[in-house]
RODRENGU-570474 format. One record per residue (C-alpha): residue number from 1; x, y, z. Coordinates in steps of 0.5 Angstrom, whole numbers, always signed. Example, Ala and Ser with C-alpha at 12.3 -4.5 7.8 and 13.67 -1.06 7.14 Angstrom:
REM RODRENGU-570474
1, +25, -9, +16
2, +27, -2, +14
REM end
This chain:
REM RODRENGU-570474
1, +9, +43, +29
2, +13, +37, +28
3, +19, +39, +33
4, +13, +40, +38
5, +10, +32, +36
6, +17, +29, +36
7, +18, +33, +43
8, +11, +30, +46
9, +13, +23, +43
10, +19, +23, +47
11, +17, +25, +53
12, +12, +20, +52
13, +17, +14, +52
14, +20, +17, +58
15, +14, +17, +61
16, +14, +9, +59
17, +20, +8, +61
18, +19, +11, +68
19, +14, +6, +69
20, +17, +0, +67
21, +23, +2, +71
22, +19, +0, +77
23, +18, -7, +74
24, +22, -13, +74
25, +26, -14, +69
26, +22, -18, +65
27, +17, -14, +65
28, +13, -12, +59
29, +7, -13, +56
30, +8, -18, +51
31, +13, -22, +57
32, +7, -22, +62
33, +2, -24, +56
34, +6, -31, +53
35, +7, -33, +60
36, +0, -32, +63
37, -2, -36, +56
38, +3, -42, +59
39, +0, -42, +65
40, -7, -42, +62
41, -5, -48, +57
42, -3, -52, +65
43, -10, -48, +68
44, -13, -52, +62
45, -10, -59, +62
46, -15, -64, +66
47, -8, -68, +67
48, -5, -63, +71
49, -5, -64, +79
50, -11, -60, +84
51, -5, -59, +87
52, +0, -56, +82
53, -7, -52, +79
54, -8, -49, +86
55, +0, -47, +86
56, -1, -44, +78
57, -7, -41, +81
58, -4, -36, +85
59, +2, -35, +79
60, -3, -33, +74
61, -7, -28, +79
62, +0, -25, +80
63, +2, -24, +72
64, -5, -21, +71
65, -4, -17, +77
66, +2, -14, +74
67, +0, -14, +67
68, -6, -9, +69
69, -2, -4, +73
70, +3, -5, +67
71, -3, -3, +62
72, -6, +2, +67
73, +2, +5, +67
74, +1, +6, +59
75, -6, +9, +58
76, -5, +14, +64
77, +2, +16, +60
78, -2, +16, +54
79, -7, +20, +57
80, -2, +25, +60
81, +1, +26, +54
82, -6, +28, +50
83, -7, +34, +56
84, +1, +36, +56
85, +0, +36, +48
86, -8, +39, +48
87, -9, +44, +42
88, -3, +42, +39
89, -5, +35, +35
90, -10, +35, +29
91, -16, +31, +31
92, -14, +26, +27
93, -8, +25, +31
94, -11, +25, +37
95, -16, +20, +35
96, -10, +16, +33
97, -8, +17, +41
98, -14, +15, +43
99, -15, +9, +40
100, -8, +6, +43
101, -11, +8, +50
102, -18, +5, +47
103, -14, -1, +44
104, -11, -2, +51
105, -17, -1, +55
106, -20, -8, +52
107, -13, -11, +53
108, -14, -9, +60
109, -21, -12, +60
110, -19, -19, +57
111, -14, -21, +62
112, -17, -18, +68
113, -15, -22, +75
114, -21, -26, +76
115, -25, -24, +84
116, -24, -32, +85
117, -20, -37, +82
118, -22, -43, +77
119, -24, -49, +81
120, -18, -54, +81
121, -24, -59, +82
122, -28, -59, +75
123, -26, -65, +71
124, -26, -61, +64
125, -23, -53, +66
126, -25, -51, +59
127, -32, -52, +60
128, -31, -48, +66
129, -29, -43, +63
130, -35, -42, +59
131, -38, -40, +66
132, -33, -34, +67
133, -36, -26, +63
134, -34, -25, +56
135, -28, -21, +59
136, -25, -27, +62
137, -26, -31, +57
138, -20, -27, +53
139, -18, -29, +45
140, -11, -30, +46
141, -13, -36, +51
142, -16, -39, +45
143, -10, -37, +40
144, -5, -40, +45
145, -9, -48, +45
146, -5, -53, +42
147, -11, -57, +37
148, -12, -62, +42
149, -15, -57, +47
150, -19, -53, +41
151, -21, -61, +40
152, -23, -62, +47
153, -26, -54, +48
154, -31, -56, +41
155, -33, -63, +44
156, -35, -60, +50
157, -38, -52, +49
158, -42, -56, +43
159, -47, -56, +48
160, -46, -49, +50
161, -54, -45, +50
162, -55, -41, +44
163, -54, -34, +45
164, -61, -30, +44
165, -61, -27, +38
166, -58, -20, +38
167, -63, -15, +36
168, -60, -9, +30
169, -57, -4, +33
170, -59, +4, +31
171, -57, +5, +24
172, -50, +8, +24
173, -50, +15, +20
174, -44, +15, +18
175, -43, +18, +11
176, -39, +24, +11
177, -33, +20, +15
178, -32, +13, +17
179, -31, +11, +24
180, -28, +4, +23
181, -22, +6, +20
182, -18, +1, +22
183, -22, -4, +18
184, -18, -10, +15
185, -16, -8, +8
186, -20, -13, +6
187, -26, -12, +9
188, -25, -4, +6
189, -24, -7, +0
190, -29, -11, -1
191, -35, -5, +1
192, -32, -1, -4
193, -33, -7, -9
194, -40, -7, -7
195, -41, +0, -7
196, -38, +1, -15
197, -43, -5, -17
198, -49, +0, -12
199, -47, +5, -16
200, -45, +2, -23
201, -52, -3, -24
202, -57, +2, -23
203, -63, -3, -24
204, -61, -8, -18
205, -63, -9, -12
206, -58, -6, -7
207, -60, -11, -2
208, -58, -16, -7
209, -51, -14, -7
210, -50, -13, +1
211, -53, -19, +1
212, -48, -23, -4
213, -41, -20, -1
214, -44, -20, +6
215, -41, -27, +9
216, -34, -26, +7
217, -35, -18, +11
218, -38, -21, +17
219, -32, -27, +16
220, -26, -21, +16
221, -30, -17, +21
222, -31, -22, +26
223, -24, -24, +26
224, -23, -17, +26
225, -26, -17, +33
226, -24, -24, +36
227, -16, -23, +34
228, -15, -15, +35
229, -11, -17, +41
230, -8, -23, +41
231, +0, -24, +40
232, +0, -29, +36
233, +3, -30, +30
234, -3, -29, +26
235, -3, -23, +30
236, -10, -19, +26
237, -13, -20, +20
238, -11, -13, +20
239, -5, -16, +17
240, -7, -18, +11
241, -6, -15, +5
242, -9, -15, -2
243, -3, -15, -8
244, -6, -15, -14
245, -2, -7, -14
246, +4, -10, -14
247, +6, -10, -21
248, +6, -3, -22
249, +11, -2, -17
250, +16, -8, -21
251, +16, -3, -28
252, +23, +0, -30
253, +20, +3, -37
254, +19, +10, -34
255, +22, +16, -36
256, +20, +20, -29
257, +27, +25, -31
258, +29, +30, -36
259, +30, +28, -43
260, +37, +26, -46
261, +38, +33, -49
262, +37, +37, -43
263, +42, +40, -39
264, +39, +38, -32
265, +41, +30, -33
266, +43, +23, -31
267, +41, +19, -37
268, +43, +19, -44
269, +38, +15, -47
270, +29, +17, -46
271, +24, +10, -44
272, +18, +9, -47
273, +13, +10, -42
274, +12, +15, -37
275, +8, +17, -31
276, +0, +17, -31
277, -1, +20, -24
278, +5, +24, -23
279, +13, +25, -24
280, +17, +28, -20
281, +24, +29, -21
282, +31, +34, -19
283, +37, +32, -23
284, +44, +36, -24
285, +48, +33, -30
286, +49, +34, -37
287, +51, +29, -43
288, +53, +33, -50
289, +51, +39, -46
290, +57, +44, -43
291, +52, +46, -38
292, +53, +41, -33
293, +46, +44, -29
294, +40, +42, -25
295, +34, +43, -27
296, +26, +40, -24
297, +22, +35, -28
298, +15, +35, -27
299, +11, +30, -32
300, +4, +27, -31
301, -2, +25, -36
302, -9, +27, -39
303, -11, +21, -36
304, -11, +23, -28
305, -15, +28, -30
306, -20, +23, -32
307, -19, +19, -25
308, -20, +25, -20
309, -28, +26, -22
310, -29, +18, -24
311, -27, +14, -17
312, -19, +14, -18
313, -14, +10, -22
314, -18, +4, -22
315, -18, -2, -29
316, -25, +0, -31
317, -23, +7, -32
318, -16, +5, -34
319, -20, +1, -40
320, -26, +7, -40
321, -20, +12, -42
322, -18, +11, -48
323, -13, +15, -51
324, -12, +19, -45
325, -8, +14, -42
326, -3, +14, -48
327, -1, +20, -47
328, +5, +24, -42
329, +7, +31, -41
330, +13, +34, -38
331, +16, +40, -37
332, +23, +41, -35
333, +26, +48, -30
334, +32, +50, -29
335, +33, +51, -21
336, +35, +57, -18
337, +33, +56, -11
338, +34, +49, -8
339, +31, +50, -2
340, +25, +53, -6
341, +24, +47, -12
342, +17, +48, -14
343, +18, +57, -13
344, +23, +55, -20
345, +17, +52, -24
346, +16, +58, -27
347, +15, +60, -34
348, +21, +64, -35
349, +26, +59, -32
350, +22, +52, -36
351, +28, +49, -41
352, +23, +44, -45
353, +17, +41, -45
354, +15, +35, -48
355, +9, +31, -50
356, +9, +23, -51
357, +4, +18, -55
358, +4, +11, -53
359, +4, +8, -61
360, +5, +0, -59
361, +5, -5, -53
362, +1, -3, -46
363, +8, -4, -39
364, +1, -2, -34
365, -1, -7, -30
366, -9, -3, -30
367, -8, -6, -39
368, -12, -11, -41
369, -7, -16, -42
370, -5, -17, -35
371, -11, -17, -33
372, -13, -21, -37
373, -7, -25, -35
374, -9, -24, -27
375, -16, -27, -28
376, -13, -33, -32
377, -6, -34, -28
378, -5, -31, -22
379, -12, -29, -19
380, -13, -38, -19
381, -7, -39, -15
382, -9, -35, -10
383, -16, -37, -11
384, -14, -44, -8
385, -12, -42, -1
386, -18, -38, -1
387, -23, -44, +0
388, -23, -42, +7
389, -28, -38, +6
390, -32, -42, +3
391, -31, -46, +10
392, -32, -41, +15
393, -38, -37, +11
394, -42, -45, +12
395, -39, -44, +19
396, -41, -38, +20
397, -48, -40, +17
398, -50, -45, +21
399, -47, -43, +28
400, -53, -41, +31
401, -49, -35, +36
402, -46, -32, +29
403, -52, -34, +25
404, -56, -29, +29
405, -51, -24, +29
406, -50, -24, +22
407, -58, -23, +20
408, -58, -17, +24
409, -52, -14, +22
410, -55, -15, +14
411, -61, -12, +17
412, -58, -6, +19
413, -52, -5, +13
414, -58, -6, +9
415, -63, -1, +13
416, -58, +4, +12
417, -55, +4, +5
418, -63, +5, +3
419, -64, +10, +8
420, -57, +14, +5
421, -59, +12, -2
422, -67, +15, +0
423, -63, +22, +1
424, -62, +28, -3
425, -55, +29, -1
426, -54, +22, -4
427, -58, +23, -10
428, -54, +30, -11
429, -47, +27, -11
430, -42, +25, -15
431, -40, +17, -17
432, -35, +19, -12
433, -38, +21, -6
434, -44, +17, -7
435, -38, +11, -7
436, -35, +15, -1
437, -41, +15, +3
438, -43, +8, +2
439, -37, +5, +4
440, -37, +10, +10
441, -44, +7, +11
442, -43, +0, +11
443, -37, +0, +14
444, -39, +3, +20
445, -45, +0, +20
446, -43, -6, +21
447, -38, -5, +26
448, -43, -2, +30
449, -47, -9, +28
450, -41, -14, +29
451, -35, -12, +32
452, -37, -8, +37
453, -42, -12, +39
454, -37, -18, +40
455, -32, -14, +43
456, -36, -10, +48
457, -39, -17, +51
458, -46, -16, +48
459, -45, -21, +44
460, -41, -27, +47
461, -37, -32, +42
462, -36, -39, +46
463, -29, -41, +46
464, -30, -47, +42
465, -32, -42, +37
466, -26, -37, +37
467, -22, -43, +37
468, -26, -44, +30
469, -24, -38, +28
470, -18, -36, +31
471, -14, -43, +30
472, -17, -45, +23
473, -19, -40, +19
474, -15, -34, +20
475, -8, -37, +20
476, -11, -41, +13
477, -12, -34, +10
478, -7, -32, +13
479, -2, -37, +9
480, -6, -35, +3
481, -4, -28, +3
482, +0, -26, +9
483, +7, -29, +5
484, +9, -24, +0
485, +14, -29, -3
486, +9, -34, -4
487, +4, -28, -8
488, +12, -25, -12
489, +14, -32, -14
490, +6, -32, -18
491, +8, -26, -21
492, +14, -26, -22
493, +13, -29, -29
494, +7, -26, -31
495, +11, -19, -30
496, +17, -22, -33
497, +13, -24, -39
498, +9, -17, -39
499, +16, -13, -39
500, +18, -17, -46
501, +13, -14, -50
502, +15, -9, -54
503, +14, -2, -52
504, +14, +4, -57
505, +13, +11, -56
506, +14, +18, -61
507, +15, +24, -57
508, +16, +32, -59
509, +20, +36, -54
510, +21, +44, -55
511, +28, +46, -52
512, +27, +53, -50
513, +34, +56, -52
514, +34, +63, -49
515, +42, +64, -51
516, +41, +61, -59
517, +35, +58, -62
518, +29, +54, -60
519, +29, +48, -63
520, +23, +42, -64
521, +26, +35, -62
522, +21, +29, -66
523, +24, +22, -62
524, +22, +16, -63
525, +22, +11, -56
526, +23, +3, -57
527, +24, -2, -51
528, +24, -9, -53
529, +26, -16, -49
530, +32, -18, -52
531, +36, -22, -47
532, +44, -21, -47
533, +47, -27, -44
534, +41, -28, -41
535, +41, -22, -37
536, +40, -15, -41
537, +34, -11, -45
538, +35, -7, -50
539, +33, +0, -50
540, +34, +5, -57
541, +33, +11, -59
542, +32, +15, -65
543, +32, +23, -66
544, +32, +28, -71
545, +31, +36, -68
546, +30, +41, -73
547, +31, +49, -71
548, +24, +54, -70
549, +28, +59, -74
550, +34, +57, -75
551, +40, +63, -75
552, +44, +63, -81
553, +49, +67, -77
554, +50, +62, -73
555, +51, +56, -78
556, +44, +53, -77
557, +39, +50, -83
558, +33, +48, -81
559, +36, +41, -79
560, +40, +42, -74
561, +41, +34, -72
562, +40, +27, -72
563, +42, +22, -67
564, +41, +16, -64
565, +42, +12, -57
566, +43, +4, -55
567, +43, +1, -48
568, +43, -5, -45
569, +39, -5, -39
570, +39, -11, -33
571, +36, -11, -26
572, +36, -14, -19
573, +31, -13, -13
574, +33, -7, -9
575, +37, -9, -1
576, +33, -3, +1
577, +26, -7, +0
578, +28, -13, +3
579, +21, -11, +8
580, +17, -7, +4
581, +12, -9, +0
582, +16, -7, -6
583, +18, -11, -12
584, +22, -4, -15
585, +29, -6, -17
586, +35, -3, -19
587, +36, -3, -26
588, +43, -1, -29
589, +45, +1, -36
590, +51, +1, -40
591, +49, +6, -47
592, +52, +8, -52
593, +49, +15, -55
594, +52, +18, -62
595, +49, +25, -64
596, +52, +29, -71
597, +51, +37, -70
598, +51, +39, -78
599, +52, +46, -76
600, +58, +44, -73
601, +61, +42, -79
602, +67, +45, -81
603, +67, +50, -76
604, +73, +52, -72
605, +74, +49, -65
606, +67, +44, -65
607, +66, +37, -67
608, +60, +36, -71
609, +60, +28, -69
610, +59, +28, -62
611, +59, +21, -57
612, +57, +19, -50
613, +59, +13, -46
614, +55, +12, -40
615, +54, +7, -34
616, +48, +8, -30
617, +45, +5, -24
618, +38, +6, -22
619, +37, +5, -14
620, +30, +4, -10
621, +30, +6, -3
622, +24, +8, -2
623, +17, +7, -4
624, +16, +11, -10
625, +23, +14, -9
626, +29, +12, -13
627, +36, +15, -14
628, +40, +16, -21
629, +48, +16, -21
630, +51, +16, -28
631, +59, +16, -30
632, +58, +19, -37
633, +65, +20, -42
634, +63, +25, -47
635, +68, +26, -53
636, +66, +33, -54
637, +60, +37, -53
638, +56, +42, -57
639, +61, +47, -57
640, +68, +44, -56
641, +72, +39, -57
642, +74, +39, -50
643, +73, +30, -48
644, +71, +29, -41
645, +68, +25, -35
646, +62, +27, -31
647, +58, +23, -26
648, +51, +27, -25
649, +46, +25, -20
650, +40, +27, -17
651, +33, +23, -14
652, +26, +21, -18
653, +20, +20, -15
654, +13, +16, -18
655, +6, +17, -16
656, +4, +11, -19
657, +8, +6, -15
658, +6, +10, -8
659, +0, +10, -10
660, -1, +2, -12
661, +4, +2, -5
662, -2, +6, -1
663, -8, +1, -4
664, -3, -5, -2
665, -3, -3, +5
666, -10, +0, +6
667, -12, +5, +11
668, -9, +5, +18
REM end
């Protein structure tokens, strides 16, 4: 299936690239768009001569003539790879392909060449331009305008005739699925806001709450719509992201492999926290061990559990958890196949399995410290380059062509939220499908009341007030939070001060000895900032394990050793990041790890004072996604005396980081 997409793909770009062969040179969407953009700036300017606009005329009929059969060339390769690729995509895959043709569909639309050209004689060609249908009028004339012409457009469209008030649309039954999935994240979040307080506030009036989010919908909405095809900086408010998520991806406290004492790992020291959705890690290496293996660890927590029937790994239920949250497991396998992994996460080949208690100290930033801290500190900062949608919903409010608009898109998304909640199939659902099918409904609904009737034309947006817009508030929400190192810088300290608090754990691991005797290991977990030449953390361990029954002939007592481990721990961000919305680093460790064996104690051949010196780095390149390599020297291990210099690798991988990356980005 994936090499038949990957072919039909290639030939798609062939077939894209034949027909741009046939063009000049400088010939692409994107070139004929920024110079048909120049010369409506010159068609525009009441300073230009009758003689040179009729010249440019003929100019920008020409560009627009070759961008339609440009567009044309991409939507007829696009279909043709539908019907050569049919039964092969999924539909949501051929949804995606339809939707490129039908973005490109409204591209066409927008730029159309005009049966006449504009008349050279008018005084003012913006007004003139009021004259021409809703798809001669594109947004990307208005994006383009330098503010002295978004000046003279408002001077001169304020007297523009209001638009009649567009009736509501027919209620969208959109409940099992919602047909506006590219909403901009904000707008997704916000409905998803709504549809948590519908369903968590039983006695308030659902109108009141779509009534009270509803100018900051309609704002991300319409400028959804008026900037869907532009090519300015701004691009779309699709761009803009939500990064209260981030700080889970900053946590370098987490122990997503195996444990110091298994014979499958990289590292000679254990970290207090540990994943609350799922971990997933291969390793091969060894520390005190004389198998230097390689073994599979899978860990997670009770507390993802609670989320699958609650609405996901949210604050509210972070905080409503309780004690589920504190809690980790793990187990680790030895791997026989590595082309199978998961086929040796069986019983018979499981080594140790683990459970860890949280004792002090909360690194999430779903604890109620950082949300705390985001309400008072960070959430204020960003709060104050959000003013703009103060502006823009007076804006919006008292323009009578938006105005109109908005009163039938409420209309309508309240019609059928009560319509939805009057249902059986609502009242029967869970807290999670209900929230499912209100965010479907409201987000579909007003896509059919707001942007579908802004983009198909029904409704047509004077230039003076997409230059309102386009020009003004977008780019002053885009500012507020399109620049992620604006957002880092803010959370920068806050995740630093989070990461210095002490964090303790107890853990029981049972090691599964099929050769020897099983035994208990009692560990406790400690991480603390105490900065080393203003640089490193420390981290320390201190274990006993004691035999589940012990073999006299072998020299075991109940106790078969005690141990302890210090490490100092610095971190840089990771080059792999550098354009992902991802705050991990690469962390490395310098640790020390000593282990005394009271069995081995005046036995032959063995020491009972075992050591370990290890460097380790840990290196993010991906989303979720870190690699460990470590250089360890061992003095000796459990059964000889032999020192030796090892370097194990391996690869880990942490839901939770993916998980806050995925509410980052929001939907396609």
């Amino acid at each position: 299936m994936k090499t038949l997409c990957l072919l039909g793909v290639i030939a798609l770009f062939a077939v894209g690239a034949t027909a741009q062969a046939q063009q000049p040179q400088s010939d692409s969407v994107e070139s004929l768009i920024q110079q048909i953009r120049s010369l409506e700036l010159i068609e525009r300017d009441s300073n230009t001569p009758a003689e040179v606009k009729k010249l440019n005329q003929t100019f920008l009929a020409e560009r627009r003539g070759r961008l339609q059969q440009l567009v044309q060339n991409r939507i007829d390769s696009l279909r043709a790879y539908l019907t050569s690729v049919s039964g092969v995509l999924t539909a949501e895959e051929t949804q995606k392909v339809q939707g490129a043709i039908d973005d490109l569909e409204r591209m066409r639309a927008d730029f159309k060449v005009n049966p006449t050209p504009l008349s050279v004689a008018t005084a003012d060609p913006v007004s003139n331009s009021t004259a021409e249908t809703p798809d001669a009028v594109p947004s990307a004339r208005v994006a383009g305008a330098t503010s002295a012409e978004v000046a003279s457009a408002t001077s001169v469209e304020a007297t523009a005739p209001v638009p009649t008030p567009t009736p509501p649309a027919t209620v969208t039954d959109c409940t099992s699925d919602n047909s506006y999935k590219s909403a901009p994240p904000l707008l997704t979040a916000v409905a998803e806001r709504v549809a948590d307080n519908i369903i968590g506030d039983a006695q308030a009036d659902p109108r009141f709450l779509v009534n009270a989010a509803f100018s900051p919908m309609m704002f991300y909405v319409v400028a959804d719509a008026l900037t869907v095809n532009t090519d300015s900086p701004v691009r779309s408010i699709k761009s803009l992201q939500a990064y209260q998520y981030l700080g889970e991806t900053a946590r370098t406290d987490k122990q997503v492999g195996a444990g110091s004492s298994s014979s499958g790992t990289t590292s000679a020291i254990e970290k207090p926290g540990f994943a609350r959705l799922l971990g997933f890690a291969v390793e091969k290496g060894a520390i005190l061990k004389d198998v230097n293996g390689s073994s599979l660890t899978l860990s997670t927590s009770p507390y993802v559990l609670f989320t699958l029937k609650n609405g996901g790994d949210t604050a509210e239920n972070y905080a409503r958890a309780g004690f589920l949250n504190r809690i980790g497991v793990s187990a680790s396998f030895n791997i026989e196949d590595e082309n199978a992994l998961l086929a040796s996460a069986r019983r018979n080949q499981l080594t140790d399995w683990s459970v860890r208690a949280r004792l002090y100290g909360d690194r999430s930033t779903r604890s109620k410290a950082f949300q705390d801290a985001w309400r008072e500190k960070i959430q204020p900062a960003i709060e104050k380059r959000l003013n703009v949608l103060t502006g823009v919903g007076a804006f919006i409010a008292n323009s009578p062509e938006f105005r109109s608009l908005q009163v039938a898109a409420r209309t309508q998304v309240n019609t059928a939220v009560a319509d939805l909640m009057a249902s059986e199939s609502y009242k029967k659902a869970a807290d999670a499908d209900k929230k499912t099918m209100l965010t479907n409904t409201i987000l579909c609904n007003i896509r059919s009341g707001v942007f579908d009737e802004i983009n198909s034309g029904r409704h047509p947006i004077s230039n003076a007030s997409r230059a309102e817009i386009v020009n003004k508030y977008v780019p002053a929400l885009a500012a507020a939070l399109d620049n992620l190192e604006v957002v880092r810088g803010v959370l920068k300290d806050q995740l630093d001060e989070l990461s210095k608090g002490p964090l303790a754990t107890f853990a029981y691991t049972n090691h599964r000895e099929p050769t020897t005797s099983d035994y208990s290991e009692f560990k406790l977990l400690f991480e603390q900032d105490r900065t080393l030449f203003g640089m490193l953390k420390v981290v320390g361990n201190a274990s006993f394990t004691m035999y589940n029954k012990p073999n006299p002939l072998l020299n075991q007592s109940r106790l078969r050793d005690l141990s302890a481990a210090l490490s100092f721990e610095g971190s840089f961000y990771s080059p792999f990041l550098k354009n992902q919305p991802d705050l991990s680093k690469i962390t490395y460790a310098f640790t020390g790890n000593y282990q005394r064996m009271r069995e081995n104690s005046g036995m032959p051949g063995r020491k009972s004072d075992l050591a370990a010196f290890q460097f380790k780095l840990d290196i993010p390149i991906y989303g979720g996604l870190n690699l460990p390599i470590a250089i360890t020297y061992v003095n000796g291990t459990e059964h000889t005396t032999k020192e030796d210099t090892r370097l194990n690798f391996g690869f880990k991988f942490d839901m939770d980081k993916l998980f806050a990356l995925t509410k980052l980005i929001g939907k396609p």
